[in-house]
C-alpha positions in Angstrom: -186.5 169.0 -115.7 -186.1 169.7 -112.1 -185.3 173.2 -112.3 -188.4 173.4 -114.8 -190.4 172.0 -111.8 -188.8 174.0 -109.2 -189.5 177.2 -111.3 -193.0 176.7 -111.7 -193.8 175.6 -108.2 -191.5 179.1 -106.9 -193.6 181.1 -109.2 -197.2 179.1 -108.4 -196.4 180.3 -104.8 -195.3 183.8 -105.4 -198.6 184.2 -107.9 -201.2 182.3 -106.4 -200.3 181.9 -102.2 -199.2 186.0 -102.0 -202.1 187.5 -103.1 -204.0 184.9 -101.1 -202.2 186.4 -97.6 -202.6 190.0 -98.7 -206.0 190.5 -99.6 -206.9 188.2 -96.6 -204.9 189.9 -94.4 -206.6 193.6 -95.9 -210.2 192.0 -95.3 -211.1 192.6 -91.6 -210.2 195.7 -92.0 -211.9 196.2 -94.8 -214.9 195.0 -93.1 -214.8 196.8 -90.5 -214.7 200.5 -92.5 -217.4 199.3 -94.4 -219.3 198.0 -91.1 -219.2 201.4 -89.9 -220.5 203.0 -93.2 -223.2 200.9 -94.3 -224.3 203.4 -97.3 -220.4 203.8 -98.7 -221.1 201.1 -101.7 -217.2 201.5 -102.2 -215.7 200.0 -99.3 -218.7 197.2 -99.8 -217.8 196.9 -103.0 -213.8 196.3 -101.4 -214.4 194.1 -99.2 -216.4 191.8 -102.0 -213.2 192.0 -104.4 -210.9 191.5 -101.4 -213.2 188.1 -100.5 -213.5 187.1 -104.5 -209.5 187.5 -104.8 -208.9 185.2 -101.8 -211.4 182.3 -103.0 -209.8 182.2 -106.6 -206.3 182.3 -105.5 -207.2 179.9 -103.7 -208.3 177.5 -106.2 -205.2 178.7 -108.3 -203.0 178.1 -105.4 -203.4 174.0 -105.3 -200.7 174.2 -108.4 -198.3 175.0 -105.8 -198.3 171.4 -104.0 -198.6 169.6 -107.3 -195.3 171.1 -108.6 -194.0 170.9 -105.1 -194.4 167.3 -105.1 -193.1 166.8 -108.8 -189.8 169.2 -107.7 -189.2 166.9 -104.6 -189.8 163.4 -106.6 -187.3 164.8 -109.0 -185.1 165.9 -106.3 -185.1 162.6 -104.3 -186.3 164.5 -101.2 -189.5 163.0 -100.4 -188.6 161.7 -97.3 -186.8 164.6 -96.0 -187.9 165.4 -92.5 -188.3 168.9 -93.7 -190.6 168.5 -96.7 -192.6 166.6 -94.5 -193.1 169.2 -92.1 -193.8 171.3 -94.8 -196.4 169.2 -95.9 -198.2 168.7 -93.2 -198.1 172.8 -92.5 -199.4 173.3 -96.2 -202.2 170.7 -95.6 -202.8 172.8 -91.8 -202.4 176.5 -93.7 -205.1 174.8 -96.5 -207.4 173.7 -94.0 -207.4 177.0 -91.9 -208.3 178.8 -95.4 -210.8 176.8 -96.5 -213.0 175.8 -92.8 -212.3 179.2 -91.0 -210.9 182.2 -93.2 -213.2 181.9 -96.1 -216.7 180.9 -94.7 -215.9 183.4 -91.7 -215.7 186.6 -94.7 -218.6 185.4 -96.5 -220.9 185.5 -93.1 -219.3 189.1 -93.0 -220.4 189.4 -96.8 -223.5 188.1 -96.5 -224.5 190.3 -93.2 -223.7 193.1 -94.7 -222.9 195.8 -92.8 -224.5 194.0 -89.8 -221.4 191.9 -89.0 -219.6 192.7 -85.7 -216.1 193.8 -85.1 -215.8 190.5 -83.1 -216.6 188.5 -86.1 -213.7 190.5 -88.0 -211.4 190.0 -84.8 -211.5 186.0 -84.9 -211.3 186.2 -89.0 -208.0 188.1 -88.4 -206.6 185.9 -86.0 -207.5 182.9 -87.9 -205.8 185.2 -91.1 -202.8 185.7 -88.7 -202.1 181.9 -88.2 -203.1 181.3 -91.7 -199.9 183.7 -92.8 -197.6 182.4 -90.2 -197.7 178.7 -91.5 -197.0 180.2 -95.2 -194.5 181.6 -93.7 -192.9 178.7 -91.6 -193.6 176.6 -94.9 -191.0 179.6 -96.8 -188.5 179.6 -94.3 -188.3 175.3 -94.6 -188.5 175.9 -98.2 -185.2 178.1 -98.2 -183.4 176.9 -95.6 -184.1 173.3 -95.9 -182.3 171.3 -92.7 -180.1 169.3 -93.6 -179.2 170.0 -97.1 -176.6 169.4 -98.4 -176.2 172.6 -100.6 -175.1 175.0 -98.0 -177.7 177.1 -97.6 
């Protein structure tokens, strides 16, 4: 059963957290071509499918700390100092989604092309740190300290 669990919580984050950091990552960019061409109803139309890709991913991305937590109860690992870090990052790189990626790109949706490029700046930073703690939380997920596997 574990490796059941562990299958479907690798593929969860591969399916649901990547296309989260990419099309979040392409969006103040995005924003900002379309900013400068307020009658191109293409890169408007981009930027709305980049923002709808990142709010339903989102959504489809909470599977990934439900079979986390089932692969680690089956694993005996819940009190492993790394999974808790990881936790606690997951809970941060949640919370940085949710309060500052996503409501900052739908005040850039919702101005139109009136937004500024400062607006797009801060979404990218908060996008940046966003991306690094999925990417700290990957690295504790591989390397795990202290296990006992070798790897």
């Amino acid at each position: 059963m574990t490796k059941f669990l562990l299958t479907v919580h690798v593929l969860a984050a591969i399916v649901a957290i990547g296309p989260v950091t990419v099309a979040a990552s392409m969006f103040p960019p995005a924003a900002r071509r379309a900013m400068t061409a307020p009658d191109d109803a293409r890169a408007a139309e981009t930027v709305r499918l980049l923002h709808r890709i990142c709010r339903v991913y989102a959504v489809m991305g909470v599977v990934v700390p439900v079979f986390g937590f089932a692969t680690a109860s089956s694993m005996g690992v819940l009190g492993d100092a790394w999974l808790i870090v990881s936790i606690a990052l997951t809970a941060l790189a949640a919370l940085v989604l949710v309060a500052l990626v996503l409501p900052r790109q739908s005040a850039l949706l919702e101005a139109g092309g009136g937004g500024s490029r400062e607006a797009t700046v801060r979404l990218a930073m908060f996008t940046g740190v966003f991306n690094l703690l999925w990417a700290t939380v990957t690295v504790l997920m591989i390397v795990r300290p202290g296990s006992t596997t070798g790897a």
